[in-house]
N, C-alpha and C positions, 0 to 999 in steps of 0.2 A: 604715109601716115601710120604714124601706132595701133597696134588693134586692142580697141575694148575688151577687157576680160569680160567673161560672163560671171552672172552673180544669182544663187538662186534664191527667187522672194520667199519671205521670209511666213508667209500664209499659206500660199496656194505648190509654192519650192519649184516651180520652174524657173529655170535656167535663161535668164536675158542678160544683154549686152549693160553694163552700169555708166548708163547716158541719161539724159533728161527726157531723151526719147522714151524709155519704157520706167523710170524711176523721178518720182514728185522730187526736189529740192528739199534739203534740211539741212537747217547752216548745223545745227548740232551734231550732226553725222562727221565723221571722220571725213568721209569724201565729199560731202556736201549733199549726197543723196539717202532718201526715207529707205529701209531695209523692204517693205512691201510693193511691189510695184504699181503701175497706174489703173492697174484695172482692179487689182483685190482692192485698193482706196477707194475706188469710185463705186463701188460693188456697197462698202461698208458705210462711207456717207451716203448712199440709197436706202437702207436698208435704216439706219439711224434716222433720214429724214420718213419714213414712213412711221415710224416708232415716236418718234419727237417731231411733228410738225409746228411750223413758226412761220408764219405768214411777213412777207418785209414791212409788213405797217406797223406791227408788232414791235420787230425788231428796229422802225428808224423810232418809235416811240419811248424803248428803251433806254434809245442812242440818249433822245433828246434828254431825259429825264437825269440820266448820267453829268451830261455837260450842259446844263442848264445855263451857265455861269457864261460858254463861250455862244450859246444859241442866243443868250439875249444881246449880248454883246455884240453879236453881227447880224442882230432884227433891229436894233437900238437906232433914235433917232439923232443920237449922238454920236453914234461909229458913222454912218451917213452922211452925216455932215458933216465931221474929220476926213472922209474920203474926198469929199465935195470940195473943201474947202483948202485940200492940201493936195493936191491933183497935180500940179508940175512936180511937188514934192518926190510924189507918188513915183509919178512917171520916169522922173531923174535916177532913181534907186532902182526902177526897173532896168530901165537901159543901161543903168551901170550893170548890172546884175549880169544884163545878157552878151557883156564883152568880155566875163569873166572866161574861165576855160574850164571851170567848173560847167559852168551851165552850157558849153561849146559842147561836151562830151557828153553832157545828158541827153541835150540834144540831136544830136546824131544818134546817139542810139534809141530814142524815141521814135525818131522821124523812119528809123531801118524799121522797128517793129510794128509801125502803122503802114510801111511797104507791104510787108511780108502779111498782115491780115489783111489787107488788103488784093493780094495774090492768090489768099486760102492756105496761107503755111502755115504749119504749129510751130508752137513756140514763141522765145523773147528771150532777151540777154540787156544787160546793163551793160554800162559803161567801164565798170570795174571788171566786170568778164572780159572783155574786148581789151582793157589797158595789159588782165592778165595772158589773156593771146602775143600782144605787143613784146612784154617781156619774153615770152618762151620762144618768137622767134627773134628775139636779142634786137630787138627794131629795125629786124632787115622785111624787107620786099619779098613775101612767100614765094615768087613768080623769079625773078631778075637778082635776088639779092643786096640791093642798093638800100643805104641806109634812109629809115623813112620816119624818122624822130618825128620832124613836124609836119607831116604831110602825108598820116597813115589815113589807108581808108580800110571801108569795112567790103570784104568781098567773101559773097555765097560761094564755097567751093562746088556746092552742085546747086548750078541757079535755081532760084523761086519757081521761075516757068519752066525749068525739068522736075519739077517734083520736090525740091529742096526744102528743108527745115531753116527754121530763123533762131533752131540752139546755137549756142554757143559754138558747141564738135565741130558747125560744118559752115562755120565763121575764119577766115586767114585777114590779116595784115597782109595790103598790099598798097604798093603805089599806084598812083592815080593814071598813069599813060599802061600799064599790065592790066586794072582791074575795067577800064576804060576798053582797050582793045578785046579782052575779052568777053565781054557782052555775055553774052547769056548761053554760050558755048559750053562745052565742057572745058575740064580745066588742062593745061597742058601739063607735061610733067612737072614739078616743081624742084629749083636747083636745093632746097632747103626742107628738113623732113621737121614737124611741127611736135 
């Protein structure tokens, strides 16, 4: 595996790795990650929330007052009974929905990140992270290198129960009899560098 450059924040100028582990997400960043890292952000939104306090009742009242037009539309006794009333409808558009491979790959990467909080890991990644994983290792098998076009899974390089993150960094494309055999091990060498 590649090693992370260091990068020093951009407030406080210490020196960390430019991973999600110590840098918030910013799509408008060049690399995708915020220039200060997670602790000077947390430090300044503390510091902002004590200066500018806003209670969430406050703030869903705002919500409401904003979209007024969509909150009445789904209290209405007429969306209700569109629901009501068009129910196989409903349900048929659903099901179709969820044979898509759209909704297959959201899927799966929902269901990894209620894994991993459910473990105590930090972190989450999408499905678009995970596809961009797929491509960098060309659809091969991290583990065996067998092509895994339709049949990619998602494997913790350093399992959830050693201490592992649910970013992206420590996410491989692997097939399913490698990420299977491997269980909650470390990982072996791999024939393929990411």
């Amino acid at each position: 595996m590649t090693r992370v450059p260091d990068s020093p924040c951009s407030v406080c100028g210490e020196q960390k790795p430019r991973t999600r582990e110590f840098y918030y997400a910013d799509k408008r960043a060049s690399d995708g990650l915020l220039s200060e890292c997670k602790s000077c952000r947390l430090r300044r939104n503390a510091e902002r929330d004590k200066t500018h306090p806003r209670d969430r009742s406050q703030y869903n009242a705002e919500w409401d007052a904003k979209n007024r037009a969509t909150v009445r539309q789904r209290a209405s006794p007429a969306f209700a009974k569109w629901r009501k009333e068009n129910r196989i409808k409903r349900l048929e558009w659903e099901a179709a929905y969820r044979r898509t491979e759209t909704y297959r790959k959201a899927n799966i990467a929902h269901q990894q990140n209620r894994r991993a909080r459910l473990c105590g890991a930090e972190g989450s990644h999408t499905a678009a992270e995970f596809q961009d994983v797929l491509i960098a290792q060309a659809f091969r098998c991290f583990y065996c290198g067998i092509d895994i076009t339709s049949c990619a899974t998602e494997d913790h390089f350093i399992t959830l129960s050693k201490g592992g993150s649910n970013w992206i960094e420590n996410i491989r494309a692997a097939c399913r009899p490698c990420n299977n055999s491997k269980g909650n091990r470390a990982a072996p060498l791999a024939k393929q560098e990411v």
